[in-house]
Phi, psi and omega in degrees: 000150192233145182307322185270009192311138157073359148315152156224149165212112176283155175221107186268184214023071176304333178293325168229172163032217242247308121037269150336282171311325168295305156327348199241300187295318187321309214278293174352306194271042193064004190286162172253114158269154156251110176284117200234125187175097156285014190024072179249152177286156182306338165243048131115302187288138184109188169198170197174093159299327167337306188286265235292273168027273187287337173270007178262341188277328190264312142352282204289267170037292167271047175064006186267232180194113179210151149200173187263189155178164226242346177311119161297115162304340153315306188273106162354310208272310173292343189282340168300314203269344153302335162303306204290305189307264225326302222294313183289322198273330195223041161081342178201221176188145189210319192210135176242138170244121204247077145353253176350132169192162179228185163231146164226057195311108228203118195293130184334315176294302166302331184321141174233161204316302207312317199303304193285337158281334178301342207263316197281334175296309187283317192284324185288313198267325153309298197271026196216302159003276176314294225261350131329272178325296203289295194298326198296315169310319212277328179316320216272330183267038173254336192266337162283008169043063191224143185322136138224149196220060217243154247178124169251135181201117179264170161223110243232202171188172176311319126035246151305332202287322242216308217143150150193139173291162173045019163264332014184305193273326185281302189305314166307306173322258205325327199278320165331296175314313209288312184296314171322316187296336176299300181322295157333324204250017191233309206266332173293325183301330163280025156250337185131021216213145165249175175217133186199171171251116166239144174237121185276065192295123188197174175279085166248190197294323169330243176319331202290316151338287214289299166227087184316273169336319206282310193274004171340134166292154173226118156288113178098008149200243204243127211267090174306310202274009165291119174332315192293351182275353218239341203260310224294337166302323186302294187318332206251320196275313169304353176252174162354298209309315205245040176284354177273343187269111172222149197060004183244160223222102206246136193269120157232152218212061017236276184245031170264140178250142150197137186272095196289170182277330187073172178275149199223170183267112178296171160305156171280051210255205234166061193259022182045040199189139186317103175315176169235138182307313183297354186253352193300323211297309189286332145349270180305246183033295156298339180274313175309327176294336195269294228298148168294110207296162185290152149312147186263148210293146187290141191082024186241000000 
């Protein structure tokens, strides 16, 4: 018996690095997947159906039950017909894990429009799509007085979390999501349906650029930046098991779980009175002396 038997889950960019890894363990556990998965190059261009292809082939291989599809998450209609696959091929839909991302990595001064829409497209309008289609099925067997018990789990990163130098467009998306997911996880819960986040750190088409050193493989012991250490949370948020855990937002890392905090309310003051521009400054100050200091933005 597998934690996920008889569950469906779509998983968009399905194909490579953590994606992948999720697919596979999902299918482990018994899961039916839908492999999502337009092969686009890491900054969004081409396409290659093949790679989601080859992770449904290696799935059924090992007894599981998968299939793919090739639908851009982006466009409203197809990301409906990725609803539609689960729905055709295995009666229903239980998870959606929202994947997919590209990058353009690019200093705030250099960014250009086309770059910065292309990154909020796939990633905002991408994890909104889907995940829209998915609701909407689920309102409707909830409303037909049929069980749901269905799981959205996005994927937001340190990034958003944080920060990131030469990231400007990638951080804003992520940090977007992470707010979504709050919403989602505020507005859902009276269909059956949780919301959650992850921000994962691993070895991907990504980071294996970005930190070369850091994503190193380490042979004969314990491999922090393998992907395959990331899945097996993703599964248990996607199972039975994790219908009490919402809204929250989890940083994970080769074998760490850490549970963010979100924003929250800082020191105070109060003077119950119109400030005067001259007095705000020793205000602040006093606040900046209270506060817990932030994390530092990455690469600064």
């Amino acid at each position: 018996m597998g934690i996920c038997d008889g569950r469906t889950v779509v998983i968009t960019g399905a194909a490579r690095g953590l994606g992948r890894a999720y697919a596979l363990a999902y299918a482990a556990e018994g899961a039916n997947v839908v492999v999502n998965d337009i092969g686009a190059s890491l900054a969004g261009e081409g396409r290659d159906t093949s790679a989601a292809d080859a992770v449904v082939a290696e799935i059924i291989a090992a007894g599981g039950s998968a299939v793919a599809n090739h639908e851009d998450i982006t466009d409203w209609d197809a990301a409906k017909r990725i609803v539609d696959t689960a729905i055709a091929a295995f009666g229903g839909l239980d998870v959606v894990v929202n994947n997919a991302g590209i990058v353009r990595d690019r200093m705030f001064v250099s960014s250009t429009p086309d770059e910065w829409d292309a990154t909020m497209n796939v990633h905002l309008r991408g994890h909104f799509c889907l995940s829209r289609h998915a609701v909407n099925f689920w309102r409707a067997e909830r409303a037909a007085g049929r069980p749901v018990d269905a799981r959205i789990i996005n994927t937001t990163s340190g990034a958003g979390l944080q920060g990131s130098i030469a990231q400007a467009a990638y951080s804003t998306a992520k940090g977007g999501i992470a707010a979504l997911t709050l919403v989602q996880a505020a507005e859902l819960g009276r269909y059956g349906v949780t919301a959650n986040a992850l921000a994962p750190a691993a070895r991907t088409r990504m980071t294996e650029g970005a930190f070369a050193e850091k994503m190193a493989r380490v042979e004969g012991g314990f491999d922090k930046q393998d992907p395959d250490n990331i899945a097996p949370i993703v599964v248990w948020l996607g199972s039975a098991a994790s219908a009490h855990v919402t809204g929250c937002v989890f940083e994970l890392e080769g074998g760490r779980i850490t549970l963010e905090r979100g924003w929250d309310l800082g020191p105070t003051v109060d003077q119950d009175a119109r400030w005067r521009p001259d007095q705000v400054g020793a205000a602040v100050d006093q606040l900046l002396a209270e506060r817990t200091p932030p994390r530092k933005v990455w690469g600064s």
